[in-house]
C-alpha positions as a printed NumPy array, in Angstrom:
array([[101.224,  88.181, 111.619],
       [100.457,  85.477, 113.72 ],
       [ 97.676,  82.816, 113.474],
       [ 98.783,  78.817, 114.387],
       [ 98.534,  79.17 , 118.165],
       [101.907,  78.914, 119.208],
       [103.753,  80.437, 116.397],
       [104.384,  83.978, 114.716],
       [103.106,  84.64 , 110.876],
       [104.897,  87.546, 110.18 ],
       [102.352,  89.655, 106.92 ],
       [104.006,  92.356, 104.846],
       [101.516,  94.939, 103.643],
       [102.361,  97.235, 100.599],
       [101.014, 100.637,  99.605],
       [102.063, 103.441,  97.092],
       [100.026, 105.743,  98.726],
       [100.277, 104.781, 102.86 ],
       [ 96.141, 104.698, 102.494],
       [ 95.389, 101.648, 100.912],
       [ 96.981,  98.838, 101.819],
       [ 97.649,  95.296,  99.994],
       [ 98.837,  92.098, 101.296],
       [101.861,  91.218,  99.568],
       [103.398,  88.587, 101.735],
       [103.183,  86.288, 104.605],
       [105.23 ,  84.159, 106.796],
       [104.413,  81.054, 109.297],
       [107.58 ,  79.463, 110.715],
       [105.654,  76.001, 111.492],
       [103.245,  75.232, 108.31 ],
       [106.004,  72.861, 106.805],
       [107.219,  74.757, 103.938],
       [109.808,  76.681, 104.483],
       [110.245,  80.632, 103.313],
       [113.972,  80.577, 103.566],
       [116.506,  83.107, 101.458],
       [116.103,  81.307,  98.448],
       [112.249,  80.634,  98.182],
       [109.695,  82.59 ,  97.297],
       [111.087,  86.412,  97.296],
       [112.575,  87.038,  94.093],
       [110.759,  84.036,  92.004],
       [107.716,  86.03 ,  90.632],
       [105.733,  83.357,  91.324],
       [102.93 ,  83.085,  93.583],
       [103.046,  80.627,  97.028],
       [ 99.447,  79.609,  98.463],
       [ 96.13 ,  80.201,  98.299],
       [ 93.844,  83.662,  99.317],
       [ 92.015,  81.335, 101.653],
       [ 94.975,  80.485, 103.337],
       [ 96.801,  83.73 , 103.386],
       [ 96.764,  84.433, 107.215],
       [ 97.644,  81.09 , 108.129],
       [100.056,  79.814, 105.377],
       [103.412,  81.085, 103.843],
       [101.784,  83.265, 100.924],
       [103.035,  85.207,  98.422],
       [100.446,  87.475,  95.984],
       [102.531,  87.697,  93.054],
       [100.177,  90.635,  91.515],
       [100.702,  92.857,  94.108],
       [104.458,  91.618,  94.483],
       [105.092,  93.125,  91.105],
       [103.278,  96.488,  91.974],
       [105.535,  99.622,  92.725],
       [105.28 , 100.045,  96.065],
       [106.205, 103.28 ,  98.446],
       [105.476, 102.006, 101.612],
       [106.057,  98.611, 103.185],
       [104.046,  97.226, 106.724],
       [105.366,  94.417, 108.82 ],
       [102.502,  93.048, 110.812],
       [102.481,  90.233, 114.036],
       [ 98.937,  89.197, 114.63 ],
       [ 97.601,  86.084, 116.875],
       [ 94.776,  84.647, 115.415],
       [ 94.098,  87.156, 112.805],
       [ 94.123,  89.675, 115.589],
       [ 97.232,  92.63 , 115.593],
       [ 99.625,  92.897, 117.917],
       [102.395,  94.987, 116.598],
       [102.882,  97.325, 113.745],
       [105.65 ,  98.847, 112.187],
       [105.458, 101.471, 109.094],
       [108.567, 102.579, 106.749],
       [108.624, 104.788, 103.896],
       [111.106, 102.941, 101.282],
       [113.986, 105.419, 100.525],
       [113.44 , 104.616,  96.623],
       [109.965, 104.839,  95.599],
       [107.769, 103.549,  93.572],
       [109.352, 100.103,  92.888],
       [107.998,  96.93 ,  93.281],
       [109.006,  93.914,  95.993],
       [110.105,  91.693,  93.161],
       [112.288,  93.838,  91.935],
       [114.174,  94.684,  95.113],
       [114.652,  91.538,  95.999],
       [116.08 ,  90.826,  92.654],
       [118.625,  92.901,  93.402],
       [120.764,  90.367,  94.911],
       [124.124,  91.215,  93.89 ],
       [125.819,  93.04 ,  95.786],
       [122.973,  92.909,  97.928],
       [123.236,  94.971, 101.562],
       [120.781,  97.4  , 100.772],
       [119.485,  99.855, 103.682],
       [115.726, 100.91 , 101.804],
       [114.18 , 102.993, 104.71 ],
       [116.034, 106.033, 106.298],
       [114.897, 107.36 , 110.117],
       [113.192, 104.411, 111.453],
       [109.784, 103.309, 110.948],
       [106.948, 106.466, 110.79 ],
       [104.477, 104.55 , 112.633],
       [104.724, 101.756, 115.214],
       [102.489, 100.454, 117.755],
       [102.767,  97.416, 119.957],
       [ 99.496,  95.895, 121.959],
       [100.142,  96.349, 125.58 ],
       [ 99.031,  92.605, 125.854],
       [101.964,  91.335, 123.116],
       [104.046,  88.492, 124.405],
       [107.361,  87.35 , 124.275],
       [108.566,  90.456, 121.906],
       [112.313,  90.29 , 123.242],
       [113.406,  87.586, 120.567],
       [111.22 ,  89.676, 117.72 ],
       [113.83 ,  90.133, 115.16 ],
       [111.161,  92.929, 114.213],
       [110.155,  94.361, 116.731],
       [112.694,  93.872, 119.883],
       [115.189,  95.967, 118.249],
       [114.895,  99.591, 116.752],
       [116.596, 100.965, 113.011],
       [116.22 , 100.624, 109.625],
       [115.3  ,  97.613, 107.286],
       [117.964,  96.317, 105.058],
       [117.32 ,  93.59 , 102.247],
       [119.146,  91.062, 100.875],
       [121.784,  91.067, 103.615],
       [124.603,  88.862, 101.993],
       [127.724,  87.892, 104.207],
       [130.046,  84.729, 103.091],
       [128.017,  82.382, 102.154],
       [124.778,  83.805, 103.627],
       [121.947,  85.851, 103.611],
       [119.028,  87.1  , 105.405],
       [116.263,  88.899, 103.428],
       [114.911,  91.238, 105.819],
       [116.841,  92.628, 109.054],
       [117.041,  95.799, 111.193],
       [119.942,  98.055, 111.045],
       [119.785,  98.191, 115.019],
       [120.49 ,  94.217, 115.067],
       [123.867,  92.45 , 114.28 ],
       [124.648,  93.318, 110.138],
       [127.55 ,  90.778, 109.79 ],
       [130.642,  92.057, 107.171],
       [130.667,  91.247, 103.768],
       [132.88 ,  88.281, 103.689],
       [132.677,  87.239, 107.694],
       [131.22 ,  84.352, 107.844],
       [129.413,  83.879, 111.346],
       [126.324,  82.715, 110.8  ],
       [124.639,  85.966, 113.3  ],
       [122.884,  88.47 , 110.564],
       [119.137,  87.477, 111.54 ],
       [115.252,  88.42 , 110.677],
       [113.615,  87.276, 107.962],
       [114.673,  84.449, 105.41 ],
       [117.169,  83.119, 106.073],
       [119.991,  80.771, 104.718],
       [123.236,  79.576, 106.353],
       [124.519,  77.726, 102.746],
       [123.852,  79.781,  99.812],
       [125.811,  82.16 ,  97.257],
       [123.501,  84.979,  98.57 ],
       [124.722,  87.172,  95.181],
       [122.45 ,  84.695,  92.674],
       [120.053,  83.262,  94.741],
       [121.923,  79.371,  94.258],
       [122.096,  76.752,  97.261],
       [124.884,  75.14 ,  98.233],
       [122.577,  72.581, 101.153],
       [119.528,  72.606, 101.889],
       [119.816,  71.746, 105.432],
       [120.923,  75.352, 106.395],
       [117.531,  77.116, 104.983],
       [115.504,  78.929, 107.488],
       [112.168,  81.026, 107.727],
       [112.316,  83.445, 111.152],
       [115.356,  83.481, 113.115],
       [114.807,  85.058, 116.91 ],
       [117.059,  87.924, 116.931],
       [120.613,  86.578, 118.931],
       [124.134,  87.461, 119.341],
       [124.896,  83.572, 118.369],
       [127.967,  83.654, 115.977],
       [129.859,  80.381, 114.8  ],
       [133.381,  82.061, 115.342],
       [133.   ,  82.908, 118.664],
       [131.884,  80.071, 118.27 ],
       [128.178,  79.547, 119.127],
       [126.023,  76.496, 117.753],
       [122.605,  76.834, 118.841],
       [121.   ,  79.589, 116.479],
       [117.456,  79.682, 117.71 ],
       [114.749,  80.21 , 114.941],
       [110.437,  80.46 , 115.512],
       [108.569,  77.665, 114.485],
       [110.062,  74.269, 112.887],
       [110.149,  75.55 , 109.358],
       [114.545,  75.352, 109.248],
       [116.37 ,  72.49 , 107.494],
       [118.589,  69.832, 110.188],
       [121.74 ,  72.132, 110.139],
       [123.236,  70.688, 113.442],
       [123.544,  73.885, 115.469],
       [119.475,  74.761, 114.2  ],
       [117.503,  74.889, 117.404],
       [113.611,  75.914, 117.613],
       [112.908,  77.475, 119.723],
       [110.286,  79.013, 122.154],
       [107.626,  79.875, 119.303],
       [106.081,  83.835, 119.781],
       [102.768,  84.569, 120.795]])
């Protein structure tokens, strides 16, 4: 979802049923706290406040512990949608918290044939660096490579190799310093929230990853970038 003017929030909405529909999650790249790989997902903790849970990073750690079927991943501007997409998680009835416990071995594709519902507003801007919603595929979680790992990703984007470290697996949370297998840090400087999606990778080598908003540690080849809206 997106609300701050100039940057995307993206809001995860959970369901068992696909009819009622919780907020479990969501994600602003420029509020000054930073949703990277390590914070936040796997915690069982909550982050922010209900008043604040359109415009903040959020977590609702109620519903984040619920066993969930069906997982939404919303862009909105100003509380207003502007893309959808729907998946149906390949292992029902489990919660968030739980899958993204499941760190080790990580690499886990949870939705199988794409998402069963999308929809895009004809008006949406600047949706060709939407790590979401510019490319097509499955979601996987926990997407561990070397010493990284990206929390959320599309199968139809760049999944880097187990033990290749280059630095180009991108979506959402992210970390370019971590052991991705138990959720340690290794510097903080290489945390980020929402990476644009990028064929960037350090062996080729490329250093200027571009990322939404100015939630990303001072890594020296971290770049924000044009912010979505």
């Amino acid at each position: 979802m997106i609300y701050i003017k100039l940057c995307i929030t993206a809001t995860i909405l959970l369901t068992i049923r696909a009819r009622t529909w919780q907020l479990g999650m969501n994600l602003n790249p420029a509020d000054g706290h930073i949703m990277d790989y390590l914070t936040g997902w796997a915690a069982d903790a909550a982050i922010g406040t209900s008043e604040n849970a359109l415009t903040r990073d959020y977590i609702d750690r109620d519903i984040w512990n619920l066993p969930v079927s069906y997982i939404a991943i919303v862009r909105h501007q100003g509380g207003v949608t502007d893309a959808v997409k729907v998946f149906k998680f390949t292992e029902e009835n489990r919660s968030m918290l739980s899958r993204f416990q499941d760190m080790n071995p990580g690499r886990q594709i949870v939705t199988e044939g794409g998402p069963i519902q999308e929809s895009i507003a004809s008006n949406a801007q600047n949706m060709a660096d939407d790590p979401i919603f510019s490319i097509g595929g499955d979601l996987a979680f926990n997407w561990a490579y070397s010493d990284n790992g990206c929390r959320i990703a599309l199968t139809g984007g760049h999944l880097s190799s187990a033990h290749i470290n280059d630095d180009n697996t991108h979506g959402l949370g992210n970390h370019f310093a971590c052991n991705p297998l138990t959720g340690v840090e290794n510097d903080e400087v290489w945390a980020h929230e929402i990476s644009n999606i990028q064929d960037c990778s350090l062996i080729a080598p490329c250093y200027t990853v571009q990322f939404q908003g100015t939630d990303h540690g001072s890594g020296h080849h971290l770049v924000s970038a044009r912010t979505l809206r």
